[in-house]
KOLNUTOR-395406 format. One record per atom (N, C-alpha, C): x, y, z. Coordinates in steps of 0.05 Angstrom, whole numbers, plus 5000, padded with zeros to 4 digits. Example, Ala and Ser with C-alpha at 12.3 -4.5 7.8 and 13.67 -1.06 7.14 Angstrom:
2
526448865156 524649105156 526449345156 525749555142 527349795143 525850015157 
! end
This chain:
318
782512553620 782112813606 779812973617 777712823628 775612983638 776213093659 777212933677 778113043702 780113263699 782213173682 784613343681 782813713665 781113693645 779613963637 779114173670 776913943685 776114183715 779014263722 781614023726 784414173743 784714443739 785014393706 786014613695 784014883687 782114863701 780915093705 779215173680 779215003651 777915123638 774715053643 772715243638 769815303632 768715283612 766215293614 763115273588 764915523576 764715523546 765715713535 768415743522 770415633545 773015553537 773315513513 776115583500 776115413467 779415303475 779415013461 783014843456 782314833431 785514853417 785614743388 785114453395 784614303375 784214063368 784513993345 786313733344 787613613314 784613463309 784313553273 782013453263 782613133259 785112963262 784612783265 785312623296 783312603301 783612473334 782112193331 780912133359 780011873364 776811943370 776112103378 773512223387 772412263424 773912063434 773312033462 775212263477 777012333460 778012563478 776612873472 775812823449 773513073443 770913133454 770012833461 767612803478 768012943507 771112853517 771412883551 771813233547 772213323524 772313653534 769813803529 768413703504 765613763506 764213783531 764613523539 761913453566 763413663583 765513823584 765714013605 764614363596 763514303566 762514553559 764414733547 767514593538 768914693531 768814743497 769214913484 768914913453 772414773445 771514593422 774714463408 773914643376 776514783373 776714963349 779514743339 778414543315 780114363297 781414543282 783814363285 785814433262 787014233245 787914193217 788613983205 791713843204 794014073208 797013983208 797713983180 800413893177 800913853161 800813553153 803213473135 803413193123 803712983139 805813113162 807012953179 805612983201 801912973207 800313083236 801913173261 803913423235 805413633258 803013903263 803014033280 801614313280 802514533265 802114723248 803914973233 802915143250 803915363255 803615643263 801415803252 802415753220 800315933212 796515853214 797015493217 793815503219 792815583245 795015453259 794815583299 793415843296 795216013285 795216283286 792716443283 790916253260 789216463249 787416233267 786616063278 785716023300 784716123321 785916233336 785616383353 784816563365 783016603382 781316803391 780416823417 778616983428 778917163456 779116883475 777016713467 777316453489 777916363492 781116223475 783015963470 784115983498 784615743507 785815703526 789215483520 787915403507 789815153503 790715033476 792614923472 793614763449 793214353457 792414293447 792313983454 793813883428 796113773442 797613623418 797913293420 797013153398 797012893399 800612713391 800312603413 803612383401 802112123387 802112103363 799711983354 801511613340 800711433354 802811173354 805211133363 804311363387 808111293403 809311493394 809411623366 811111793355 811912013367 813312133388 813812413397 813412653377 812212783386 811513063375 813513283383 814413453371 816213613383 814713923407 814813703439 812513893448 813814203453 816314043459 818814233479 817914543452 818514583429 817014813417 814314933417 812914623420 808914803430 809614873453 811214783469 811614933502 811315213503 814115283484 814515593481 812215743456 811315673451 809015753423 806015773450 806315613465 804415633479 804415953504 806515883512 808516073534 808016313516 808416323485 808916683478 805916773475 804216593483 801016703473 799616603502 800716553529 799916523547 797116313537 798316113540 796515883535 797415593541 795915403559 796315223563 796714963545 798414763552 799414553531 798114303538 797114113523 795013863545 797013663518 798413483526 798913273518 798513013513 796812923495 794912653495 796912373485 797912303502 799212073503 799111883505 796411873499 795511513506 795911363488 797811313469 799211143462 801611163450 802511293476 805211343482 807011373501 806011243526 807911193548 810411093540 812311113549 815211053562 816711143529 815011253511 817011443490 817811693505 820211833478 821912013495 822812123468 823612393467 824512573450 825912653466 829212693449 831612823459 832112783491 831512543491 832412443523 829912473542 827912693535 826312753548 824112613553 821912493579 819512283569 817412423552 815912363535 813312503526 811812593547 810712813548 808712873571 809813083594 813413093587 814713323608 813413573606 812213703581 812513973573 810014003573 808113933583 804213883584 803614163614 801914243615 800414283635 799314043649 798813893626 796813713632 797913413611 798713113624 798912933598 797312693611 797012563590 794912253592 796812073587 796411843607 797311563587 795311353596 795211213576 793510943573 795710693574 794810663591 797410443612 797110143597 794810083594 793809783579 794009823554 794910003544 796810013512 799109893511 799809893535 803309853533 804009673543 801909543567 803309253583 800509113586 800308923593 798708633586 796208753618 795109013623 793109033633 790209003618 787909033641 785708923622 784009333627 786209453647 784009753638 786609903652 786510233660 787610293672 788610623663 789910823677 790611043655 792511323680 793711423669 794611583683 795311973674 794812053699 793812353696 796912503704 798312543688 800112793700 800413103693 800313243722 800013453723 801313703730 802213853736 804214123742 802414123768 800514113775 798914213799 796813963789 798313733802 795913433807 793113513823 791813233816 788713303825 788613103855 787613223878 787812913900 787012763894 788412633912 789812313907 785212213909 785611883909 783011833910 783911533913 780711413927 781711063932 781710913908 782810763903 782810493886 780310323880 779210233866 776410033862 778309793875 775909703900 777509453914 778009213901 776109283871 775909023864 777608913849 778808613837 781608593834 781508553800 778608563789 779208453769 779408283752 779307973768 781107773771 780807703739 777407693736 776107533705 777307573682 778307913683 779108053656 781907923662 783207963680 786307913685 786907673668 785407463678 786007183668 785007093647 783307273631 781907273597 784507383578 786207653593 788207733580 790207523582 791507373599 793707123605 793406903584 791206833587 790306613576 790406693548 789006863532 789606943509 792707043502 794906973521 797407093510 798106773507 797406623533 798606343531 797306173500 795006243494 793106163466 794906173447 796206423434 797106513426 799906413416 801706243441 803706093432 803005763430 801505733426 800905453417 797905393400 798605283385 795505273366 793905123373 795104813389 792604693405 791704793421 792404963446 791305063459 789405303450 790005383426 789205573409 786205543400 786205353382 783705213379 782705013398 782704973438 781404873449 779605173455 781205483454 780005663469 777705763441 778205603425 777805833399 774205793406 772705693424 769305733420 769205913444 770905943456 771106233482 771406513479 773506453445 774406753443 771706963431 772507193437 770607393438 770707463401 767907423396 768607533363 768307863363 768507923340 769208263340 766108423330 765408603354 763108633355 762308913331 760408993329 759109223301 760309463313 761409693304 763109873309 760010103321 760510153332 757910313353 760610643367 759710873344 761711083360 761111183378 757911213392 757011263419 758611053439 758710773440 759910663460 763010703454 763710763433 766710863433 767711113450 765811273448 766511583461 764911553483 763711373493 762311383517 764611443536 763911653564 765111633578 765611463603 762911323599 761711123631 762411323655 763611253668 763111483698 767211503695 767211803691 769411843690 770811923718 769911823734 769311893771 771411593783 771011463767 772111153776 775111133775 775710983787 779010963798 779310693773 782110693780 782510363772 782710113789 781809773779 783109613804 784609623821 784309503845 786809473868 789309413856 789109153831 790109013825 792309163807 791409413786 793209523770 795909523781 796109803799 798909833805 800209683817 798809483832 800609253828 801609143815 800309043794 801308893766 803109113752 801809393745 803809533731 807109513749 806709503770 810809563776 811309323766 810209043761 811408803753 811808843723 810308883707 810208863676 811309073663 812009303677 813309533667 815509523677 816809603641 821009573636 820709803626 824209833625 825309993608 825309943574 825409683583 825709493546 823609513535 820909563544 818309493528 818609673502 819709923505 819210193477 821810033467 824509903467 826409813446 825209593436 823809443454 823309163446 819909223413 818709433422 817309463405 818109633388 820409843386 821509943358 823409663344 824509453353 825509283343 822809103326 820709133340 819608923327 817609093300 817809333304 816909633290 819409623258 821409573262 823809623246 823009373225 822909073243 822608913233 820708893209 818009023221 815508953208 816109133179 816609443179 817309573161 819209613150 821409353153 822909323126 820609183106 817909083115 817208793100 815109023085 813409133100 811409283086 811409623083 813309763082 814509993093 813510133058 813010023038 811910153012 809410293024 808110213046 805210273046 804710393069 806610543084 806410663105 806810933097 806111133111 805811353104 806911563130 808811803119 809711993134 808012033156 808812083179 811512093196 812411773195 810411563197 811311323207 813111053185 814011233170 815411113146 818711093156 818711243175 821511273192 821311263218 823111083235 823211083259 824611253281 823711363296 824711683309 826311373331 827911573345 829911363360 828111423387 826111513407 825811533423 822311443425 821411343400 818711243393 818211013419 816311013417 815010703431 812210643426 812310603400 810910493382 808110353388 805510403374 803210383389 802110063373 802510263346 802109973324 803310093300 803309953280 804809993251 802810143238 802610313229 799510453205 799610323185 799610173169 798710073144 797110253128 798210373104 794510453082 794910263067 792210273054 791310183024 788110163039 786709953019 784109883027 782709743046 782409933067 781609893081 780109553100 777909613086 775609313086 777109173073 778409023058 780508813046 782508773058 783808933068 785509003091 784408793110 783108853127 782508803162 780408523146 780008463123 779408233113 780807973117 782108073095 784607923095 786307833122 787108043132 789107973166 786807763185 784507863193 782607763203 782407383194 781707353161 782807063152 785506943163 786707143164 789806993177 790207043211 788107053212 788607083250 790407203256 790607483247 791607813258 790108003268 790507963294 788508213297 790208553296 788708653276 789108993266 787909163281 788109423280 786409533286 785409753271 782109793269 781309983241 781710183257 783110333252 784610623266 782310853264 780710953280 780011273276 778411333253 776511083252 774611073227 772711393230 771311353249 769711493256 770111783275 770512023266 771312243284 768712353297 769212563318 767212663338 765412713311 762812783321 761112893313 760813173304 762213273320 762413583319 765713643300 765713413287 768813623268 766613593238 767613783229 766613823206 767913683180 767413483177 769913303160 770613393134 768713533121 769313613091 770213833098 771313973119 773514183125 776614073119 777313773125 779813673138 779613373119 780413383094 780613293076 783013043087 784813123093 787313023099 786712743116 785212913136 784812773165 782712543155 780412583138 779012373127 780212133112 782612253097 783512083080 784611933100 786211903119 787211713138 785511503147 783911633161 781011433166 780011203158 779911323126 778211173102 780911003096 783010963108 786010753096 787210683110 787810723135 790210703162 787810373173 789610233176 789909963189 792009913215 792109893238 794809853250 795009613253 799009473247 798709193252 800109183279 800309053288 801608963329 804408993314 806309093331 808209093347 809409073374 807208993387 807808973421 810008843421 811208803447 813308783456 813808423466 811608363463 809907983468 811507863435 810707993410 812007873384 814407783380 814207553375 817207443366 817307493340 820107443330 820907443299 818907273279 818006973289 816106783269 813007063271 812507183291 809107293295 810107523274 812207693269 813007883258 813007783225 813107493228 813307423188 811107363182 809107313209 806007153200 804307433197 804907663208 803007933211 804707853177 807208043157 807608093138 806507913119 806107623131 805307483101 803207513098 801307593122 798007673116 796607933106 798608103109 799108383092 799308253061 801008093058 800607973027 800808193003 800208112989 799608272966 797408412958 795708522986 793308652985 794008922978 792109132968 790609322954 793509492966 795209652941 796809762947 795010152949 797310322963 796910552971 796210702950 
! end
């Protein structure tokens, strides 16, 4: 995203809409270019409306940034033309949403500019990709291969199907460190390539099947807990490729509870940039303060799909 801001020509001054609920690190990468983010909240379904766009808008907007937010496709193919009638660029944040597709189409066609985060979707340990209408040159690879993280991620998949081996790794595994949103939005040197090793590994580990194999295991999970999921992701779009399941209710009891049952969740988007004004975007807080994601990757069998629901349990309803 940082890189992709200079492509696209915006400057100190610049203004993009920005969904008041994001992750923060992509707000950071337009900041550090001096760019202003003018938030917007959506509606129910973190669609964009017109009318908040609308009254938005002013001499310096450049751009609309629309989030596919858990795989979910957003309907860009209309911000395309919404963008096109007000001469303004479209930046598509896709990082966790590779190889989804709306109406046949991949996420990310209709961008000036789209992101994907590649180690969302297949068993890498980093990695990410920039597509562009007018790409940035090409650049070398970090020679280095990686190897440590590679075989920390293997090993933790092989852990995973066996419990003795489970508990020989269990004084190795990494416990879960104090939530710190400076090293979250840190950018470290956004100048750096990825391993030698990635695109290698990515042509091996990347299918066609990974987005069916994770709306199957997506379908599965929310027949079981589907009371406590909340619009858009209460329904499965047919071209999703699914990041994780959102869960609400209570939060800390939540990621309690799963954590006792050796699930790892994820506390979704606790913490937003600095610079949104949160008691503006009521909506976007309330998510925060309740959204849990449980796994659906494409690694879950049917038994890992009944052990995530039975550790959901009968905790703190919506």
């Amino acid at each position: 995203m940082w890189n992709g801001v200079e492509r696209l020509g915006l400057v100190a001054g610049d203004e993009v809409l920005m969904p008041a609920y994001h992750h923060g690190s992509e707000v950071e990468a337009v900041s550090r270019r001096g760019v202003q983010c003018r938030f917007y909240e959506g509606d129910e379904r973190l669609e964009p409306t017109e009318p908040e766009l609308n009254a938005l808008l002013g001499a310096r907007t450049r751009a609309l940034y629309l989030i596919h937010y858990q795989g979910f496709p957003q309907d860009a193919a209309r911000w395309r033309r919404w963008c096109d009638e007000r001469g303004l660029m479209l930046i598509e944040d896709a990082a966790q949403a590779w190889l989804a597709t709306r109406d046949g189409t991949p996420v990310g066609s209709h961008g000036d500019l789209a992101f994907f985060c590649l180690y969302k979707s297949v068993d890498l340990p980093e990695g990410a990709a920039l597509v562009m209408r007018s790409p940035p040159a090409t650049a070398s690879l970090d020679r280095r291969p990686g190897a440590v993280e590679i075989a920390r991620l293997h090993a933790a998949w092989v852990a995973g199907r066996s419990k003795a081996l489970a508990a020989l790794m269990s004084p190795l595994r990494r416990g879960p460190s104090p939530y710190d949103p400076a090293r979250d939005f840190d950018l470290r040197d956004p100048a750096d390539m990825p391993w030698s090793t990635t695109c290698f590994l990515l042509r091996r580990l990347a299918s066609p099947d990974i987005a069916e194999r994770r709306r199957d295991n997506y379908r599965r999970l929310l027949a079981r807990v589907g009371e406590r999921v909340r619009p858009p992701f209460d329904q499965l779009p047919t071209g999703a490729s699914p990041f994780v399941l959102p869960l609400e209710g209570d939060k800390p009891e939540l990621m309690r509870r799963l954590r006792s049952r050796e699930v790892v969740a994820l506390d979704l988007w606790s913490t937003p940039h600095p610079s949104l004004p949160s008691e503006r975007f009521p909506a976007a807080a309330g998510r925060r303060a309740r959204t849990v994601g449980l796994p659906v990757h494409q690694e879950l069998r049917p038994a890992d799909i009944d052990r995530i629901a039975g550790a959901v349990g009968g905790g703190s309803q919506m």
